[in-house]
N, C-alpha and C positions, 0 to 999 in steps of 0.2 A: 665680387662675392655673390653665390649663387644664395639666394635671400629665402627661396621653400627650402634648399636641404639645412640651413639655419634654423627656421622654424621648424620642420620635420624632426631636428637631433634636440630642440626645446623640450618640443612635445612631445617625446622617449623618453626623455632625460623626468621630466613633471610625470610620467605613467610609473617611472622605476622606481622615483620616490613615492609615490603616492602605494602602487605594490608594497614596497618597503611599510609603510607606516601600518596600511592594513595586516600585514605579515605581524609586527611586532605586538597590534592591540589586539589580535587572538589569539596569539601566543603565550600575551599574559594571562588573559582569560582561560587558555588553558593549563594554567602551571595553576591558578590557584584552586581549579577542582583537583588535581595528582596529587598537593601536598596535602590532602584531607583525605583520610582513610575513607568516609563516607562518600566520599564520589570520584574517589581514586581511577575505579574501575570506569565511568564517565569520560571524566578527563583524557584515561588512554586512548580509549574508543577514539574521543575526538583528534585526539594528536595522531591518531593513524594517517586519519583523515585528514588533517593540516600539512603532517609531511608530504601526501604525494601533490599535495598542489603548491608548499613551499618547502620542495625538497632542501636540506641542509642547515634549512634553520631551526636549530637546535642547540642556542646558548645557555638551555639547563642544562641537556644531558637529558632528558626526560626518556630518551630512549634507552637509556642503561634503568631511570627507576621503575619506570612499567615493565621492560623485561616482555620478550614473544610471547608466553603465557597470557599476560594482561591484552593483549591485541587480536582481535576476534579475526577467525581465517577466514581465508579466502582463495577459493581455487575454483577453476573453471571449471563446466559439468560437463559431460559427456560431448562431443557434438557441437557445443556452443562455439569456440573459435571458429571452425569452420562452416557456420551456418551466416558467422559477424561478417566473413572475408564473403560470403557467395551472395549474401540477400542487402541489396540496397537501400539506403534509405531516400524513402519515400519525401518530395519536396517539401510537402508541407511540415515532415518534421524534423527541416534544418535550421538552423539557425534558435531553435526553441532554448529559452531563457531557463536557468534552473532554480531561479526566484519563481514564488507562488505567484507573487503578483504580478510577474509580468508571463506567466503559463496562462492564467485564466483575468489578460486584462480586460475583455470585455462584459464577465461574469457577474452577476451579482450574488454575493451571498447573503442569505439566510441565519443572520445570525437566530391488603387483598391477599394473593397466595404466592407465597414464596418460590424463586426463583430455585432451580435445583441444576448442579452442575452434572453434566455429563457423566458417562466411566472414561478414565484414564488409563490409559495404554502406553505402553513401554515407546518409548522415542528411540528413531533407528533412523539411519541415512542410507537403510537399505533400498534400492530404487525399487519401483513397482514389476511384475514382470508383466511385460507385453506380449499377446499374441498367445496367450494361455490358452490353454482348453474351456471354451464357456461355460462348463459345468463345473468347473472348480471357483472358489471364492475370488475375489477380485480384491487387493488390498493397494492403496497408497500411505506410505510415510506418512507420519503425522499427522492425519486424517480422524478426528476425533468430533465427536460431537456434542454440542449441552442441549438441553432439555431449556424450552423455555415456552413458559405453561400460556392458557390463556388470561389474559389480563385486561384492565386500561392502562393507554400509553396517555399520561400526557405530555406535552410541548409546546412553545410558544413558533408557530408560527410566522415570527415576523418577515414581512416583505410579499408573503400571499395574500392575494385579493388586496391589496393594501390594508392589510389588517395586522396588528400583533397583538390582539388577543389572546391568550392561552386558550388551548384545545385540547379535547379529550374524547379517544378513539378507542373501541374495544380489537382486540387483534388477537385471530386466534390462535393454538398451537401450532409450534414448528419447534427443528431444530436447527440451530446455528454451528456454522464450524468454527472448534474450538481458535484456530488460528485463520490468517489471511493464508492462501494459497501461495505455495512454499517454488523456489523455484526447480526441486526434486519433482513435486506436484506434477507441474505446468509440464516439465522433461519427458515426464512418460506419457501425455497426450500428444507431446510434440514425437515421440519416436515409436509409438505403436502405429504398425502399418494400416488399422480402421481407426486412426485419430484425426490428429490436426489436416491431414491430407484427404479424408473421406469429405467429400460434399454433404454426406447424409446428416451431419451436424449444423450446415450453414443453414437458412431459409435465404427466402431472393436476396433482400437487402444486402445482408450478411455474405452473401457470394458475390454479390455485383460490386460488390467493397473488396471482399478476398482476389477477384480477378485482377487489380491493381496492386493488389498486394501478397505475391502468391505463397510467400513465410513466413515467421513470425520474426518478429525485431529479436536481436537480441538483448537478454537481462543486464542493466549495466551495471549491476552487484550482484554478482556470483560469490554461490555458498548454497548451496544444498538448501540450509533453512529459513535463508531470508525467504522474504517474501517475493513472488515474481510482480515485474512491473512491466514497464513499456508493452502493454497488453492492450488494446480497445476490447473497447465494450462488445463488438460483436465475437471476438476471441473469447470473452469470458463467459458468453452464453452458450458459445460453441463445446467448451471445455465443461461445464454443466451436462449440454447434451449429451457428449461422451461418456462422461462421466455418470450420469444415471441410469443410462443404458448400460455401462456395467457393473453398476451395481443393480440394477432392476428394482429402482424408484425414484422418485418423482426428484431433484434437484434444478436449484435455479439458484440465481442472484435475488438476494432481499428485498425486498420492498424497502421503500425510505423510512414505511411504518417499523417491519419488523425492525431494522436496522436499529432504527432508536430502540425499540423495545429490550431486546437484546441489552444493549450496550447502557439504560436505564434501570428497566425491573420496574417497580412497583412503584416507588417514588418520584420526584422529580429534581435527581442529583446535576449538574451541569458536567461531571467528569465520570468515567465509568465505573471510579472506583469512590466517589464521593462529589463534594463542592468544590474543595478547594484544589486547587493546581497542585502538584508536586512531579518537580524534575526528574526524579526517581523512579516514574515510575512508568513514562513514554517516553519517546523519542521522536523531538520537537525543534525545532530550531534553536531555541533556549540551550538545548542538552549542548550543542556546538560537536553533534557528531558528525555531521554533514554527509550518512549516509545510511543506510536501510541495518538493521541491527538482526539478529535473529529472532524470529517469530517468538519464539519462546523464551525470551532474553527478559521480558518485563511481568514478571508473574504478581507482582504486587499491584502490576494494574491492574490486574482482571477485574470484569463486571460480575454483577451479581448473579448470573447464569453460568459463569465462568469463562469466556471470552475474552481472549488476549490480543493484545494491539489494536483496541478499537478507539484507540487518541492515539495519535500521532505514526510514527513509521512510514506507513503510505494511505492513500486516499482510499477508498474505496466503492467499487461502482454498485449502484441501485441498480433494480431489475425497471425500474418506473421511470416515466418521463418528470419535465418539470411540472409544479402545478398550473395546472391548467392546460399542460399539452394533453395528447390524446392515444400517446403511445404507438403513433405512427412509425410505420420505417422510416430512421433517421432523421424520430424524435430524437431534443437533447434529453439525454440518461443524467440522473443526479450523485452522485460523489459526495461519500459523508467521512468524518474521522480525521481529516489534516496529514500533516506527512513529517516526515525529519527535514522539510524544509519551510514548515507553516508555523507562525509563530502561535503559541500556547492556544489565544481564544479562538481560533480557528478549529479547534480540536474537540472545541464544547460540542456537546451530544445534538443539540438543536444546528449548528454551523450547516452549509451545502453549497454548494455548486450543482448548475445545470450543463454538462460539455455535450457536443456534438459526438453521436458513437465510434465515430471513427478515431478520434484521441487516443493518443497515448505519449503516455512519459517517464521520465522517471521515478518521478512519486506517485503514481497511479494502481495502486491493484487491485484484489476482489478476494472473495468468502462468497462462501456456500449457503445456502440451508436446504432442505430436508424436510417436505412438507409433510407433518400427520395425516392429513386427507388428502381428494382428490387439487391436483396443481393446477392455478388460475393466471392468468394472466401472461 
């Protein structure tokens, strides 16, 4: 008797039950959101996402009561297939975990005048046109902006300085983008010929990173309006710099301050849309979607500047180092907002991570803002 293939067909046999048992407790989990009209549309989301990781199980039927309609699309963008098959991925990020906690195991986190929303603008998955005449306007999809006036932020800082005292910061105007950067957004810097390929967007760091890495990952939720992820940090300054440059003004990634501010207002709420949690209204581990939703999918979240998806969906990068770092090239960048894979308090307004800029994953993306004055930092 060969005594390892014994143990070997055990220990298959203990994984395929054990698969099995997982399979069936979120299965339940998601039949009892589909039978409730009020999280029906939840539920599907998630069962999308449950069948392609356990295709066939499906002893409701769940797929006859949600029906295509209820199951958000999903199609490739332009180019992306064949950017997945040409550009490799990079060592460091194989094998990476699609749990929070084991993406950022060494990490620690961090646990007046009204706020006035943007103009609203027609939503279109018309793509940007690249390579325009420079005198004509520059437009990207779902590119919208709020207003978010000068204020105090407060926050409780816990974990800096060894302190968690609350704090209070005055921060002055800017504008925030209404959404996280879409992956229609991110497509047309990637295929304008003065985009992602120009150097004139990278600084050293930022190139001496890019020379290891000479294209972009591709997005592993494709749709036009999700958000894009598997980005670094120095991609999302790069797509700023392009990006203000055609539009001809000042664009960055957020400060940690603004970030909160933004996503707070005036008060000192823990969620953007209030205190208390509600499943309704992000897209969180709790939701049990297990993957990026559309930017404009959760409009009852919005903060009080009007800013959508700033709990949950994907992370999102700071323009700033961590406290105390100095903003050196290949300072760690801080990451606010949680993902569809962080469970609920991870999502509170005050929550961060500090990552290395070279990161990237699948719950990682960025937002804009839009300074009033001249751009610092």
């Amino acid at each position: 008797m060969d005594l390892d293939a014994v143990l070997a067909e055990a220990e298959a046999g203990l994984k395929r039950v054990s698969r099995q048992r997982e399979a069936e407790r979120e299965y339940r989990q998601i039949v009892s959101r589909v039978q409730l009209d009020s999280t029906r549309r939840l539920g599907c989301e998630a069962f999308q996402a449950f069948r392609e990781q356990y295709p066939g199980h499906d002893p409701e039927d769940l797929a006859s009561l949600c029906g295509p309609d209820l199951l958000p699309l999903s199609f490739p963008l332009p180019g992306e297939r064949e950017r997945a098959a040409a550009v490799p991925t990079p060592a460091s990020q194989t094998g990476e975990s699609s749990r929070d906690d084991d993406l950022f195991p060494q990490e620690a986190g961090w646990g007046a005048t009204s706020l006035q929303t943007g103009k609203v603008t027609e939503i279109t998955d018309t793509p940007a046109t690249v390579g325009r005449d420079p005198t004509q306007p520059f437009d990207l999809p779902l590119l919208e902006w709020c207003e978010v006036p000068a204020g105090h932020l407060h926050w409780s800082p816990a974990g800096e300085n060894g302190s968690s005292r609350p704090q209070q910061r005055r921060v002055t105007a800017f504008r925030i983008s209404r959404y996280p950067v879409t992956n229609a957004q991110f497509e047309a810097f990637v295929q304008d010929p003065q985009g992602y390929a120009n150097g004139r967007w990278w600084p050293p760091a930022a190139s001496a990173w890019r020379g290891h890495n000479p294209g972009p990952r591709p997005a592993t939720f494709s749709n036009a309006r999700r958000p894009r992820e598997q980005v670094s940090w120095y991609e999302a300054m790069a797509f700023c710099n392009w990006l203000g440059d055609r539009l001809g003004m000042g664009v960055s990634l957020p400060t940690s301050l603004q970030w909160m501010r933004a996503a707070r207002g005036d008060d000192e709420r823990r969620f953007p849309w209030g205190d208390e949690f509600d499943l309704l209204r992000c897209n969180v581990r709790e939701s049990f979607i297990r993957m990026t939703t559309q930017v404009s999918r959760y409009r009852e979240g919005a903060s009080p500047c009007g800013a959508q998806d700033m709990a949950g969906n994907v992370w999102e990068w700071c323009r700033d180092a961590q406290p105390g770092g100095n903003n050196a090239p290949g300072s760690k960048r801080l990451i606010h907002g949680g993902s569809f894979l962080s469970e609920a308090e991870r999502a509170v307004i005050d929550f961060r991570y500090a990552l290395a800029p070279e990161r990237a994953h699948a719950s990682i993306g960025f937002r804009l803002v839009q300074m009033t004055g001249p751009l610092k930092g």
